[in-house]
C-alpha positions as CSV (number, residue, x, y, z in Angstrom):
1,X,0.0,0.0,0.0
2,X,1.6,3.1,-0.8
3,X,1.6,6.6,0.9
4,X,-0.9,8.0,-1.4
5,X,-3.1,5.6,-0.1
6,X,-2.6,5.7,3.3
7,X,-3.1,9.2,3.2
8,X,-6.5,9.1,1.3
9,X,-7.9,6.6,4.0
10,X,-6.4,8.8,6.6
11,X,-8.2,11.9,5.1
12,X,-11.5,9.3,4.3
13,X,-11.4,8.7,8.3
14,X,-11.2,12.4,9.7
15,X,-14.1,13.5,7.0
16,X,-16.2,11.0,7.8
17,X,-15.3,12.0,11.5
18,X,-16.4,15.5,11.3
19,X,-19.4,14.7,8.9
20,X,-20.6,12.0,11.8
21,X,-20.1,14.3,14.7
22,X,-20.6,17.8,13.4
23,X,-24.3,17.5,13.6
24,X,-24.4,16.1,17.0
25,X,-22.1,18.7,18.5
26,X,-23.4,22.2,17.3
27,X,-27.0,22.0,18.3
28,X,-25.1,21.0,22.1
29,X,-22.9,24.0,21.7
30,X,-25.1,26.5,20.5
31,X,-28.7,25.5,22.9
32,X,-26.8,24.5,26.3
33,X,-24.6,26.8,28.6
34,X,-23.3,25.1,31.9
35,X,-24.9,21.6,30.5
36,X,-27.9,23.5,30.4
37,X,-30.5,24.5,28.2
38,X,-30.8,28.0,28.7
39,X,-29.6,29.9,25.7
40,X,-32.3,32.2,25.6
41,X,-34.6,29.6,24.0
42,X,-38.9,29.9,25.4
43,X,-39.5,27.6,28.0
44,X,-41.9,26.0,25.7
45,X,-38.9,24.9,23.7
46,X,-37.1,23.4,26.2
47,X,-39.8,21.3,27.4
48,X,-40.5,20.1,24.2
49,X,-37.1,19.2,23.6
50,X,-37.0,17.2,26.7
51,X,-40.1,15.0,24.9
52,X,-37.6,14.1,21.8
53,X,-35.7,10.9,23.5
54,X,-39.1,9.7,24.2
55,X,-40.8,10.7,20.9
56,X,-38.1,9.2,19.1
57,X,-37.8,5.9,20.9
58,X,-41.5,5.3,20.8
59,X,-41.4,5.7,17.1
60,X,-38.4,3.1,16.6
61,X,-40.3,0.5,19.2
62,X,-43.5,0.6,17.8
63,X,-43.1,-0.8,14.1
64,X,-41.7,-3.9,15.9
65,X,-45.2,-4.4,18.2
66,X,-47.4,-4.3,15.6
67,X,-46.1,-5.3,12.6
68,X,-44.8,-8.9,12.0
69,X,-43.5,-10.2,8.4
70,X,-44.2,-7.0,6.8
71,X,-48.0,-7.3,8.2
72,X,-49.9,-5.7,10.8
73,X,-50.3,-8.5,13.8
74,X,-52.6,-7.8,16.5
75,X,-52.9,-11.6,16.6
76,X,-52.7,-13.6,20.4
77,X,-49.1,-14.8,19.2
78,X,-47.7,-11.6,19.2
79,X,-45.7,-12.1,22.5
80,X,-44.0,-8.2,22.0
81,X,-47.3,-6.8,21.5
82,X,-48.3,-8.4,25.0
83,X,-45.5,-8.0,27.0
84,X,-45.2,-4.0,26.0
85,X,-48.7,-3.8,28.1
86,X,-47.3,-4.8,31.1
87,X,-43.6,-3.0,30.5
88,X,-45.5,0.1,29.9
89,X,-47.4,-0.1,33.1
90,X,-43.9,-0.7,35.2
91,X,-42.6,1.8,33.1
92,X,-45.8,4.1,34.0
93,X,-45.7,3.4,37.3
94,X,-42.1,3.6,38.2
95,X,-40.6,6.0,36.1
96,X,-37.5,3.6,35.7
97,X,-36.5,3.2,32.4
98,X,-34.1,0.9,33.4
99,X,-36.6,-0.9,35.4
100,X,-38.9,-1.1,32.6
101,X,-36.2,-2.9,30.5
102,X,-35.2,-5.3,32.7
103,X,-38.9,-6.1,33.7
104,X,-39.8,-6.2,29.3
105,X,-36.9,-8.4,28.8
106,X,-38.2,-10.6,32.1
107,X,-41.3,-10.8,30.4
108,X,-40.7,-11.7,26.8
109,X,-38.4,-14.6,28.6
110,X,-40.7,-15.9,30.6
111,X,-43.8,-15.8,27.6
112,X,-40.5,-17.7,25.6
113,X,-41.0,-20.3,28.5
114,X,-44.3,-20.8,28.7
115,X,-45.5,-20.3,25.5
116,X,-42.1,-22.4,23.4
C-alpha cells in the first residue's frame, strides 16, 4: 500500500469524522450553557425538547409491536405486543427506564418459557 493511499484513507477517516459528529455537537454548543438549556430559547422549547428521547424511541419501538413479516399482527401470538402492556405499566408506574427494561426483557423470557 503506498503513501498515497494511506493518506487518502487517513483523510477518508477524519471526513467522515467531522461529517458524523458535526451535527451532534453544534446544536449542544449553541442551545446549552453550563450543561444546560438556557440559551435564551422559550421555556416551551425546552420542554418540548426534553419530549424528543421519548418521541423518538417510541417511534423506533412501535413498528416492531405491531407489525410482523411486513403485516400488521394484533394476533394472540404476538408475545411483544403483549409483553409492551405490562412493561408500559412498570414503566408508568415507576418512572425507571431501566426498570422497565429489565422487567420487558423478564417478560418476553418468561412468555419464551411458557408459550415455546
Amino acid at each position: 500500500m503506498g503513501t498515497l493511499d494511506q493518506n487518502a484513507i487517513a483523510l477518508t477517516i477524519v471526513g467522515m469524522a467531522i461529517v458524523t459528529y458535526l451535527p451532534r455537537l453544534l446544536p449542544v454548543l449553541l442551545l446549552t450553557r453550563n450543561g444546560h438549556f438556557g440559551s435564551g430559547l422559550s421555556p416551551w422549547v425546552e420542554a418540548w425538547l426534553r419530549h424528543v428521547p421519548a418521541a423518538v424511541l417510541a417511534a423506533m419501538l412501535l413498528p416492531s409491536l405491531f407489525i410482523a413479516d411486513g403485516q400488521v399482527s394484533l394476533r394472540l401470538d404476538n408475545l411483544y405486543l403483549w409483553a409492551a402492556i405490562p412493561t408500559l405499566l412498570i414503566a408508568w408506574k415507576t418512572r425507571s427506564l431501566f426498570g422497565a427494561v429489565i422487567a420487558g426483557m423478564a417478560i418476553v423470557a418468561l412468555g419464551r418459557l411458557l408459550l415455546g
